[in-house]
RODO-2510 file (C-alpha; in nm, 4 decimals, decimal comma):
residues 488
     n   res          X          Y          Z
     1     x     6,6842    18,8578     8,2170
     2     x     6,9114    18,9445     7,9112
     3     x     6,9565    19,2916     7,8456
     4     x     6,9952    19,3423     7,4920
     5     x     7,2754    19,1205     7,3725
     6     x     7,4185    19,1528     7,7379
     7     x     7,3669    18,8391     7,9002
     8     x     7,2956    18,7895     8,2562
     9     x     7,4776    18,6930     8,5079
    10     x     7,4802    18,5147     8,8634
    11     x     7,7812    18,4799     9,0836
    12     x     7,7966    18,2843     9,3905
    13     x     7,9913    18,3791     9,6479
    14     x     8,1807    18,7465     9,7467
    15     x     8,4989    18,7026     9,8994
    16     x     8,7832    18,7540     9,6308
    17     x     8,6910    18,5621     9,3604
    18     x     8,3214    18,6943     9,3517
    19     x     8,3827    19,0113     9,3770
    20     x     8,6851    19,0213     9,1381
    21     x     8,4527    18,8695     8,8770
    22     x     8,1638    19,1311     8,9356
    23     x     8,4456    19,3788     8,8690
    24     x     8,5979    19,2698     8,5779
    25     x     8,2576    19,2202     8,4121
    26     x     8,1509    19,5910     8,5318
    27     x     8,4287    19,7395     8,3491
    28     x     8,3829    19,6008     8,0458
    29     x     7,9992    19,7097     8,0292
    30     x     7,7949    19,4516     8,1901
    31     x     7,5416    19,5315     8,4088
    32     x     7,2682    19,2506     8,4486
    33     x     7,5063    19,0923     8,7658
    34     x     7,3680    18,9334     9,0897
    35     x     7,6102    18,8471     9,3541
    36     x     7,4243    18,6382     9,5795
    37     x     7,6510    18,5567     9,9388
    38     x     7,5165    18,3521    10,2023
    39     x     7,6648    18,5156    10,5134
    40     x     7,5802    18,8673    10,6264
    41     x     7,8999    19,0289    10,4629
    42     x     8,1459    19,0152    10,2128
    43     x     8,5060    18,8452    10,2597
    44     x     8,5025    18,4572    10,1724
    45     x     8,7470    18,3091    10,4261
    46     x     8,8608    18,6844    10,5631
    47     x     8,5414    18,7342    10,6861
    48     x     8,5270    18,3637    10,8733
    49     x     8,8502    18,3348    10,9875
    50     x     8,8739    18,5782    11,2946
    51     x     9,1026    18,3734    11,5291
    52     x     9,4006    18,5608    11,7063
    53     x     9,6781    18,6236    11,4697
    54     x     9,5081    18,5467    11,1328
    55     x     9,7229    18,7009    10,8270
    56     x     9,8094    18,6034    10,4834
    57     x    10,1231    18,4226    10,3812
    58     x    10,1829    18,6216    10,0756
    59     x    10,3198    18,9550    10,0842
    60     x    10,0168    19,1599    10,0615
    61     x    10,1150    19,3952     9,7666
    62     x    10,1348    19,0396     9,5854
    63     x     9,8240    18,9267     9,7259
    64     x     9,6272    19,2024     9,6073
    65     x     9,3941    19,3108     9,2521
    66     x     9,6451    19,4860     9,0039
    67     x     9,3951    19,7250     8,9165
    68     x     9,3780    19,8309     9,2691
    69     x     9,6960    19,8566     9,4409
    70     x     9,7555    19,9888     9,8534
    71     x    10,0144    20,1480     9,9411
    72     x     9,9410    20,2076    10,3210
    73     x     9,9233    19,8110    10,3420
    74     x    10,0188    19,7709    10,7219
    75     x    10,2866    19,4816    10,7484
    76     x    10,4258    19,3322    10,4748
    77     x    10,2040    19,0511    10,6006
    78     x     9,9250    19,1764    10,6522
    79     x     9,6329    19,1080    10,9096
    80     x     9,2932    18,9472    10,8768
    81     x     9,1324    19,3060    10,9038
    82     x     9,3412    19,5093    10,6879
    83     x     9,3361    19,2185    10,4058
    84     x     8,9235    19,2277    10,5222
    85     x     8,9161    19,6183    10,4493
    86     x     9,1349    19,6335    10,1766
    87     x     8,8239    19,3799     9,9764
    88     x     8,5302    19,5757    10,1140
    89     x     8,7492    19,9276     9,9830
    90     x     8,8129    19,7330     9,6670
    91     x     8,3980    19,6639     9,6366
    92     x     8,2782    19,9736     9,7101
    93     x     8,5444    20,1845     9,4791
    94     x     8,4502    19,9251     9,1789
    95     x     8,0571    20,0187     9,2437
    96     x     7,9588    19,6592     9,2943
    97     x     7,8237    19,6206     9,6496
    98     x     7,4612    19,7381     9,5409
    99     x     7,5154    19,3959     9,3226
   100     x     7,5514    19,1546     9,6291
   101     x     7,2327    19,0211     9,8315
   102     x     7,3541    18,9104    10,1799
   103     x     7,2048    18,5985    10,3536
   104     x     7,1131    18,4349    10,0681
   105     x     7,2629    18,0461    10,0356
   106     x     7,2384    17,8634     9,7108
   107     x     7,1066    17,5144     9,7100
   108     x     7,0651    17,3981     9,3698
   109     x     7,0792    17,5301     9,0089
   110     x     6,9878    17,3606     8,7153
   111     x     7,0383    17,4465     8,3273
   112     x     6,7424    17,4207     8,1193
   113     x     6,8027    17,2622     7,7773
   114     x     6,5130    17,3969     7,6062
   115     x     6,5675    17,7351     7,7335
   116     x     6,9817    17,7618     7,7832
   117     x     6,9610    17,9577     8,0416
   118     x     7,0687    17,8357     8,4893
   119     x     6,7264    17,8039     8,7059
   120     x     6,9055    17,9240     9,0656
   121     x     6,7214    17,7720     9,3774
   122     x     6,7770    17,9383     9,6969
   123     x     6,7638    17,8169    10,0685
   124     x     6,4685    18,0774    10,1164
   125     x     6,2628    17,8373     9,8699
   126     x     6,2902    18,1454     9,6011
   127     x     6,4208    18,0601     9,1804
   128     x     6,6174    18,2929     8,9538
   129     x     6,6157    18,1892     8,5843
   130     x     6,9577    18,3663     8,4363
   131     x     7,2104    18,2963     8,1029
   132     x     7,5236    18,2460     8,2622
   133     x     7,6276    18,1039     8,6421
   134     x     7,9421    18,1521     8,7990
   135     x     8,0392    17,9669     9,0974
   136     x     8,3158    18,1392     9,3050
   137     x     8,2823    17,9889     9,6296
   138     x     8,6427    17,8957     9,6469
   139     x     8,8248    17,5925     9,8120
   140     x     8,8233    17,6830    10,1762
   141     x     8,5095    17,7930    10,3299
   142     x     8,3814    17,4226    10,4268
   143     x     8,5384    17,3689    10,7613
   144     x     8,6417    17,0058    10,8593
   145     x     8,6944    16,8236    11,1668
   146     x     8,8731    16,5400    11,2318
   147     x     8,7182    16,1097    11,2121
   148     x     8,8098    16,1013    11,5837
   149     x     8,5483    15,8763    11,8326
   150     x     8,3845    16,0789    12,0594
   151     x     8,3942    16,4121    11,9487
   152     x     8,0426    16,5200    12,0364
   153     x     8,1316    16,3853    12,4313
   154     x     8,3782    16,6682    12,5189
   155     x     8,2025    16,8495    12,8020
   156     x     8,4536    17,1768    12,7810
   157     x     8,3950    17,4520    12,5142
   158     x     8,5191    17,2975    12,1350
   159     x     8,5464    17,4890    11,8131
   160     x     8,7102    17,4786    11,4839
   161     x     8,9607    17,7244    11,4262
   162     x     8,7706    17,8971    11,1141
   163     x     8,5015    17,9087    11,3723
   164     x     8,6585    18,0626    11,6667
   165     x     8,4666    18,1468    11,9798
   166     x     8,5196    18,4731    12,1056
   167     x     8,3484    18,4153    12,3917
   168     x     8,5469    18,1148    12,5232
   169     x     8,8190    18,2602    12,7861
   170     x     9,1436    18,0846    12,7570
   171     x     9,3331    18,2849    12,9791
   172     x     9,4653    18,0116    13,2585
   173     x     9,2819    17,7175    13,0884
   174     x     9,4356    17,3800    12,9667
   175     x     9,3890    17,4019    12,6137
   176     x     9,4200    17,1270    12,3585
   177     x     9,5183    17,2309    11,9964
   178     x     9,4809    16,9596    11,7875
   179     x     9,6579    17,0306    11,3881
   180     x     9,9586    17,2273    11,2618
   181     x     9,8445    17,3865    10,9768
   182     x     9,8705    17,7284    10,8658
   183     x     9,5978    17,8402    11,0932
   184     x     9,7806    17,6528    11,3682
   185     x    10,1101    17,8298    11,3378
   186     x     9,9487    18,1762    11,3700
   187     x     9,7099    18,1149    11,6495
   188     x     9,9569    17,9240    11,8681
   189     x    10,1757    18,2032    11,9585
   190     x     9,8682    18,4442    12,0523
   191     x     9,7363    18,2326    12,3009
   192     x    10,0081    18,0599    12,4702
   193     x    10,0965    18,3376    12,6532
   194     x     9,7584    18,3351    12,8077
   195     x     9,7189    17,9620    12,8804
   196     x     9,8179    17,7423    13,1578
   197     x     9,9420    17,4547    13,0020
   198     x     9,8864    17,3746    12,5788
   199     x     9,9358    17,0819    12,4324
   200     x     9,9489    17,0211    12,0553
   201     x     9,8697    16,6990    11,8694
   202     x    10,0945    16,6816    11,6003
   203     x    10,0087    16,4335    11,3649
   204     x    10,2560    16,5699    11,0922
   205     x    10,5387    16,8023    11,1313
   206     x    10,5162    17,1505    10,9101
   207     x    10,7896    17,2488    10,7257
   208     x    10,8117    17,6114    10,8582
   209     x    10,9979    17,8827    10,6675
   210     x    11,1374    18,2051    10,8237
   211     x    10,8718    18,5227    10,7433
   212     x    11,0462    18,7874    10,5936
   213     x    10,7632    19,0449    10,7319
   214     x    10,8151    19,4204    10,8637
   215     x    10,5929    19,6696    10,9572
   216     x    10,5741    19,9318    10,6915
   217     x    10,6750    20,3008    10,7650
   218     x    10,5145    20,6133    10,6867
   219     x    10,8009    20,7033    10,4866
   220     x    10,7240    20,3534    10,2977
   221     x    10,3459    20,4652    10,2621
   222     x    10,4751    20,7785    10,0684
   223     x    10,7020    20,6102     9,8709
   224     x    10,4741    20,3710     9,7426
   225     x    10,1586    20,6527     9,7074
   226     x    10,4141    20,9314     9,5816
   227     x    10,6639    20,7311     9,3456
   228     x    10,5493    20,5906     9,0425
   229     x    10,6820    20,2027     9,0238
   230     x    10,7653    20,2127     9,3661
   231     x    10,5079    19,9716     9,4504
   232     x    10,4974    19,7696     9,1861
   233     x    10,8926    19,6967     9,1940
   234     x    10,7575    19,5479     9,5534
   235     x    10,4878    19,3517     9,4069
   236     x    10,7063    19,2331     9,0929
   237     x    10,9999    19,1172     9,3665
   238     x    10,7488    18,8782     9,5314
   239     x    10,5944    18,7593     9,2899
   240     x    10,9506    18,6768     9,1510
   241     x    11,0573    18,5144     9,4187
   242     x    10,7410    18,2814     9,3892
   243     x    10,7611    18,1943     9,0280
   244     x    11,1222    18,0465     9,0860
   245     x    11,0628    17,8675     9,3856
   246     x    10,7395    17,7363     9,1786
   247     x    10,9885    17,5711     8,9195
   248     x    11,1375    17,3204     9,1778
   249     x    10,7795    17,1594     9,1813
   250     x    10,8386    17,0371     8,8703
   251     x    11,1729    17,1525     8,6388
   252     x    11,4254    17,2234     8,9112
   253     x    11,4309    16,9760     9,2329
   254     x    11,7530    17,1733     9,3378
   255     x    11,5216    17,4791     9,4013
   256     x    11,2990    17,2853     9,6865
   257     x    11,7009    17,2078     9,8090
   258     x    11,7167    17,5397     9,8705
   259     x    11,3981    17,6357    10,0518
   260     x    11,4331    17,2846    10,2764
   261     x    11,7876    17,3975    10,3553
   262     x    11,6587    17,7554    10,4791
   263     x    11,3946    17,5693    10,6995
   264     x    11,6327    17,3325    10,8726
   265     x    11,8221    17,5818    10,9825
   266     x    11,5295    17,8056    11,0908
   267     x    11,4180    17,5039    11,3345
   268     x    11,7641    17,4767    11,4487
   269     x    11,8165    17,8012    11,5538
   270     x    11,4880    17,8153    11,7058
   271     x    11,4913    17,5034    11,8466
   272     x    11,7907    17,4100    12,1049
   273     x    11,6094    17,0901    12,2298
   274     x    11,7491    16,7994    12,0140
   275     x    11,4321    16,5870    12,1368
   276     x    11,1710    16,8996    12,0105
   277     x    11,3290    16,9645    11,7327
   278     x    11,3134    16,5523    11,6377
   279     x    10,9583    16,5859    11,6446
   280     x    10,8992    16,9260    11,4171
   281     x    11,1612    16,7784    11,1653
   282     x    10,9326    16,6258    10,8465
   283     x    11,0282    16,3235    10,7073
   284     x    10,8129    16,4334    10,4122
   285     x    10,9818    16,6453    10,1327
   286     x    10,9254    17,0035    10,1141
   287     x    10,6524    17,1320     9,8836
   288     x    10,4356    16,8426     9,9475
   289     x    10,2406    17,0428    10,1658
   290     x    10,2112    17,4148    10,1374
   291     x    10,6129    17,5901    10,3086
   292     x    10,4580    17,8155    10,6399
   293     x    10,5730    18,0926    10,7305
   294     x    10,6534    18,1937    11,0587
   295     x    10,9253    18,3659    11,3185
   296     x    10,7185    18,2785    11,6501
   297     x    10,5634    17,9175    11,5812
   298     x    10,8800    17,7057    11,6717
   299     x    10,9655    17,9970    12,0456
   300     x    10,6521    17,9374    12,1365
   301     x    10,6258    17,5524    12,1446
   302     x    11,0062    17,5943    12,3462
   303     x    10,8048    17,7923    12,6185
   304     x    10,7172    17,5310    12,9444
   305     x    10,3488    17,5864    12,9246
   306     x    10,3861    17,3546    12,5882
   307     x    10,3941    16,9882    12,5111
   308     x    10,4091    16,8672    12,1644
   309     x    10,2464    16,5703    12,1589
   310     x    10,2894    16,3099    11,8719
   311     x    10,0895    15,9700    11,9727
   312     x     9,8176    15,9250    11,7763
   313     x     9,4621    16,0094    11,9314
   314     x     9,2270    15,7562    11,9730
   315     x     8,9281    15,8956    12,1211
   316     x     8,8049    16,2461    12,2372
   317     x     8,6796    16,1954    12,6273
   318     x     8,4124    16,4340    12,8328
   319     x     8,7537    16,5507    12,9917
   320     x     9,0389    16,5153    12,7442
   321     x     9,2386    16,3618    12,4995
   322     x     9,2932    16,0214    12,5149
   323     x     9,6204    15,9115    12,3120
   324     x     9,7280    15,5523    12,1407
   325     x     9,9436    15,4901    12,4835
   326     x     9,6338    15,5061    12,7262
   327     x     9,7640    15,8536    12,8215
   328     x     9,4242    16,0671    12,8983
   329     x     9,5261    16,4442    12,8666
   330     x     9,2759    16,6405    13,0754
   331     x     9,1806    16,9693    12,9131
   332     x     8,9320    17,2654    12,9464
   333     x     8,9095    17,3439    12,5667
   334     x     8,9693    17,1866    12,2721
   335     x     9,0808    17,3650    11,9321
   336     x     9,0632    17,1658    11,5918
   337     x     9,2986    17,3425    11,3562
   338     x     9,2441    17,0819    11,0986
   339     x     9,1652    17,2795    10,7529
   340     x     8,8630    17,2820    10,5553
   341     x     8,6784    17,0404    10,2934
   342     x     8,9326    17,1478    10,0134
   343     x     8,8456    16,8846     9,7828
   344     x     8,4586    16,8846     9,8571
   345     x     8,3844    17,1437     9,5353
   346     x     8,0993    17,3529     9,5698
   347     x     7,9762    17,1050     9,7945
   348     x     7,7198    17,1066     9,9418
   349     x     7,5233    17,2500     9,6416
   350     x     7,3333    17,0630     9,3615
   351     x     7,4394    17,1489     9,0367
   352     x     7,2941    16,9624     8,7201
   353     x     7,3505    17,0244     8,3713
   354     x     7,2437    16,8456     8,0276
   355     x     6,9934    16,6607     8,0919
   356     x     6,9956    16,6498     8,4432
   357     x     7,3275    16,5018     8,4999
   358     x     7,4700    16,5891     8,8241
   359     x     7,8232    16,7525     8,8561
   360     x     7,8728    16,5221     9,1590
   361     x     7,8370    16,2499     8,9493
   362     x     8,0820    16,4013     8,6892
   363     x     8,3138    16,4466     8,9638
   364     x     8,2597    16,1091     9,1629
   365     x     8,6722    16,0591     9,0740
   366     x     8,7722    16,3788     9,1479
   367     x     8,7188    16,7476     9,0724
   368     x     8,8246    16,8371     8,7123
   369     x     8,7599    17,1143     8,4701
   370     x     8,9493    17,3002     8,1988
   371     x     9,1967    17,5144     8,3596
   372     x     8,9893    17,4736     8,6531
   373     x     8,7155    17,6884     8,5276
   374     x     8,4516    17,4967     8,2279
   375     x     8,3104    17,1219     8,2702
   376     x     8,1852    16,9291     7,9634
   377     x     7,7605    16,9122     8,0116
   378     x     7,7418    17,2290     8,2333
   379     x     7,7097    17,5119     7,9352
   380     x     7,6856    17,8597     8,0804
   381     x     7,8922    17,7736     8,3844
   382     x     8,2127    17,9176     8,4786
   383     x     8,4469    17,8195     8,8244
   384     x     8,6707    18,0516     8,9670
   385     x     8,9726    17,8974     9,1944
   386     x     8,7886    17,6269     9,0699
   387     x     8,9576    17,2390     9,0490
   388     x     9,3977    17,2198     8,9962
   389     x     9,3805    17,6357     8,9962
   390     x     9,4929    17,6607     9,3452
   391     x     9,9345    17,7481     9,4253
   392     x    10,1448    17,5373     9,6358
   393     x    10,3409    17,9069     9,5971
   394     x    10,2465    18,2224     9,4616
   395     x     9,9326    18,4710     9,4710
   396     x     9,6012    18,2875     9,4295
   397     x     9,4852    18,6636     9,3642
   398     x     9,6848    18,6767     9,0329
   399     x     9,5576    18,3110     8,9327
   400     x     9,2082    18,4934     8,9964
   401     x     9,2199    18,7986     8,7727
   402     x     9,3485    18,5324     8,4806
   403     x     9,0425    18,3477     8,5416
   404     x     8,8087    18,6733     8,5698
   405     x     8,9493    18,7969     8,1925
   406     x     8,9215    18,4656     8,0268
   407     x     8,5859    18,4293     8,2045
   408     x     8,4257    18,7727     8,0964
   409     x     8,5332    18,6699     7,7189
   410     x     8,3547    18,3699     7,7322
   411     x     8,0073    18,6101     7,8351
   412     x     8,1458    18,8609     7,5803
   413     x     8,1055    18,5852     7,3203
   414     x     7,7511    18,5090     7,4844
   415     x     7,6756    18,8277     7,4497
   416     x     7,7800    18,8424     7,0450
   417     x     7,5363    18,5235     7,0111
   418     x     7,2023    18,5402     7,2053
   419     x     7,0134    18,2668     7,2420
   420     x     7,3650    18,0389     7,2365
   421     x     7,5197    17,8016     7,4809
   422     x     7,8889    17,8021     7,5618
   423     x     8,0386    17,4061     7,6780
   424     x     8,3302    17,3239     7,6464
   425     x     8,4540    17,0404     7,4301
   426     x     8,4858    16,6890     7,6016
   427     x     8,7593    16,5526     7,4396
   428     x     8,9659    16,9024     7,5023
   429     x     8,8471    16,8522     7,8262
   430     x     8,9974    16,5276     7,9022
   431     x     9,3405    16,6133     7,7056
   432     x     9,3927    16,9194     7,9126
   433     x     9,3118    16,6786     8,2402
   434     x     9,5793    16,3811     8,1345
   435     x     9,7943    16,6240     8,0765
   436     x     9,7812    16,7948     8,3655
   437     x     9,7928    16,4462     8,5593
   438     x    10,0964    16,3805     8,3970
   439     x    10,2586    16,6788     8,5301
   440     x    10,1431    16,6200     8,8512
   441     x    10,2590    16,3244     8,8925
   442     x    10,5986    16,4868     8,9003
   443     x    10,5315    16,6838     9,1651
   444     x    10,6040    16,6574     9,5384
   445     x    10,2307    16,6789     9,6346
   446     x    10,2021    16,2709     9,5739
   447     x    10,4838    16,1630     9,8685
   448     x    10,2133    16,2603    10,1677
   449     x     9,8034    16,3058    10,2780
   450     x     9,7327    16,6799    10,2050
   451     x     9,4292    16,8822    10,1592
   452     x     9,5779    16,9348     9,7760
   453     x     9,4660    16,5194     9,7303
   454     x     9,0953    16,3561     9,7441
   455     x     9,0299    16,0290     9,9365
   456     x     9,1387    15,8173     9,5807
   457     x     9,4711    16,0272     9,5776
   458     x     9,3991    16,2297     9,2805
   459     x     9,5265    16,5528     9,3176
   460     x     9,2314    16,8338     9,2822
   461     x     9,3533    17,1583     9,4103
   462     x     9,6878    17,2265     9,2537
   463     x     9,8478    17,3916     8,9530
   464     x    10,1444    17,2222     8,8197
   465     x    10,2905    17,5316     8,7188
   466     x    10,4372    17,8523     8,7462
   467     x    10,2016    18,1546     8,7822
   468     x    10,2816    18,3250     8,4313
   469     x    10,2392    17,9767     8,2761
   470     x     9,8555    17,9848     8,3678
   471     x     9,7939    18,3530     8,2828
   472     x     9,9405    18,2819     7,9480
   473     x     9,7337    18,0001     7,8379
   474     x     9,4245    18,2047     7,9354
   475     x     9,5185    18,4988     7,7736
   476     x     9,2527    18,4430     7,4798
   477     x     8,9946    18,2381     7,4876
   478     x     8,9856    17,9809     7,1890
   479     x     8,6413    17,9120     7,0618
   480     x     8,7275    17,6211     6,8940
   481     x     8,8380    17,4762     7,2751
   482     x     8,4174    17,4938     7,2987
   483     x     8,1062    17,4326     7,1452
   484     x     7,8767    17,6837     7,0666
   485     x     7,5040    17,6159     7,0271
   486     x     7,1812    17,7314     6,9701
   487     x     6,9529    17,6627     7,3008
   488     x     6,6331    17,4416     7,1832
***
């Protein structure tokens, strides 16, 4: 219910995004928030991904809240459970866990005209009526597995990576990994020590990037608890170092020279075997996937428990792998590293705004909204890492808390007008979207099949852009980029 001229609010979803928003809302004296999360804990994708080796590949005093900086962060790149703690820490300092209700899923929600307020329908059959809805369920937390024939015959044990079974023994197995994406690159190293023989299907080559990590000393902790700056001099070098290498996307080509150069000699040093290294060289350019980061990917496929194979599967078998050559590789486990439903937004829920219209429907092209967080028809809703918000560089927690501040002014606005409805303007809508086409269409993200492109080819995911750029243009919110009404 509204609380004086303090509307209420729903988010979905607590990982980063969710519970930066609760924050940011808290500290600026609103109250009436519901986080509602549909696993048992907080964390988004830290909480899911638990296979061996999961870490961030942004320097983690980068990929961290501003407002809430650590300077005992482990490594430089840090681990699943220190990135894990550091959010939980974060939730409970900022006095919003009492706002999140575990277990609870979200299947549909649907705005009222009359009323101009979100009816909230939950897996558990039970409705919540509130003014404002924001969705921040992110981009990754819908694994996928791969359109291969006979993937429900495998007899051995089969997971996805996000899904990893703890209880599956690899040590001495034959172990099939099949992707080489950024969960790939970290898990592959852990385990082939233990295995008997691994063999990864490579359908595309990474472009992998030397990681510039270290383990931070105690002298390092003191410095950056004890020295004021000392921290943030880290965090400003990184993120630095991101905006420039963001400007070859689009401005400076020569930059992505650069990086490209730096990772052809990384597989060449690591690499001695002129027929290996053919098949980890992309013939894509760089950028048009997201760089990886890694010093132990490219040893560890050198090692003679490892076969890098590149023919195209056909068909999964109760045994193996069977391959476009007739080779069947016989395996006791099979790993899918093959990324998550990126383009699939807020998917699977049913969202329907002005008279009934479905967001699906509004999105049958492709995902759009302005600056990835308002759609035309849904009033009262707000996205966070929501559609072209996500980084082919750069912290997507610093994209986040410019989304949280433009966010809470739109339910500060709310909050000046009871009874009103917030939607933004179609035809601002649409210019910001050709716009942003326009710009992407310069980009390297449209010269190969990523996660960043739907099934048409529209890109969905990405920001065109530097970091700064986006934080700039949501600085202030513009109320004449929106209608404001009075609900029937």
């Amino acid at each position: 219910m509204t609380t004086g001229n303090r509307p209420s609010v729903l988010i979905i979803g607590a990982g980063f995004g969710g519970i930066g928003m609760a924050i940011e809302l808290r500290r600026n004296g609103f109250q009436d928030i519901t986080i509602l999360e549909r696993a048992a804990d907080l964390g988004g994708v830290w909480r899911e991904n638990t296979y061996p080796g999961a870490a961030c590949d942004v320097p983690s005093p980068l990929y961290s809240f501003s407002f809430e900086p650590k300077p005992d962060w482990p490594q430089r790149y840090s681990g699943r459970d220190a990135i894990h703690a550091y959010l939980r820490g974060v939730a409970e300092r900022n006095g919003v866990l009492d706002a999140i209700e575990f277990g609870v899923e979200v299947t549909d929600a649907e705005f009222d005209d009359a009323a101009g307020r979100w009816t909230i329908r939950t897996a558990d059959g039970a409705a919540r009526t509130v003014d404002v809805l924001i969705s921040a369920v992110g981009q990754l937390s819908r694994p996928a597995l791969p359109n291969i024939p006979g993937i429900d015959t495998f007899a051995g044990a089969a997971f996805h990576s996000a899904e990893w079974d703890h209880g599956v023994e690899l040590t001495g197995k034959r172990v099939a990994c099949i992707g080489t994406g950024a969960s790939a690159i970290q898990y592959i190293p852990e385990i082939q020590p233990k295995v008997a023989q691994l063999t990864l299907f490579q359908r595309t080559p990474a472009w992998v990037i030397p990681k510039f990590d270290t383990d931070y000393s105690p002298i390092q902790h003191r410095l950056f608890a004890r020295v004021p700056g000392a921290l943030l001099v880290e965090r400003f070098g990184w993120w630095s170092i991101a905006e420039f290498i963001s400007l070859g996307l689009v401005e400076f080509p020569a930059i992505t020279g650069l990086v490209s150069t730096l990772a052809g000699r990384h597989l060449r040093k690591q690499v001695a075997d002129p027929e290996l290294r053919a098949k980890l060289t992309p013939d894509y350019p760089i950028g048009c996937k997201r760089g990886l980061f890694s010093n132990d990917y490219y040893p560890a496929l050198t090692q003679p428990n490892v076969h890098v194979e590149t023919t195209a599967i056909t068909e999964v078998l109760p045994k193996g792998v069977r391959t476009a050559d007739g080779t069947v590789h016989e395996v006791d486990v099979i790993i899918y590293g093959t990324g998550f439903k990126g383009t699939e937004f807020l998917w699977p829920m049913r969202i329907y705004g002005r008279a009934g219209r479905k967001l699906s429907d509004a999105w049958a092209d492709g995902a759009h909204a302005y600056y990835g967080i308002s759609v035309p028809d849904f009033p009262n809703l707000f996205l966070v890492y929501g559609p072209n918000t996500n980084l082919g560089v750069g912290s997507i927690i610093y994209m986040i808390e410019s989304q949280t501040s433009y966010i809470r002014q739109a339910v500060e606005l709310l909050g000046r007008r009871p009874g009103h409805c917030l939607e933004v303007r179609a035809d601002q809508e649409q210019r910001h979207n050709t716009a942003l086409q326009e710009r992407l269409a310069r980009t390297p993200w449209n010269f190969c099949s990523s996660w960043y492109r739907n099934a048409a080819g529209r890109i969905t995911n990405n920001w065109p852009g530097s970091q700064l750029s986006y934080r700039r243009r949501l600085r202030k919110l513009d109320p004449a980029d929106y209608t404001l009404s009075r609900a029937a």
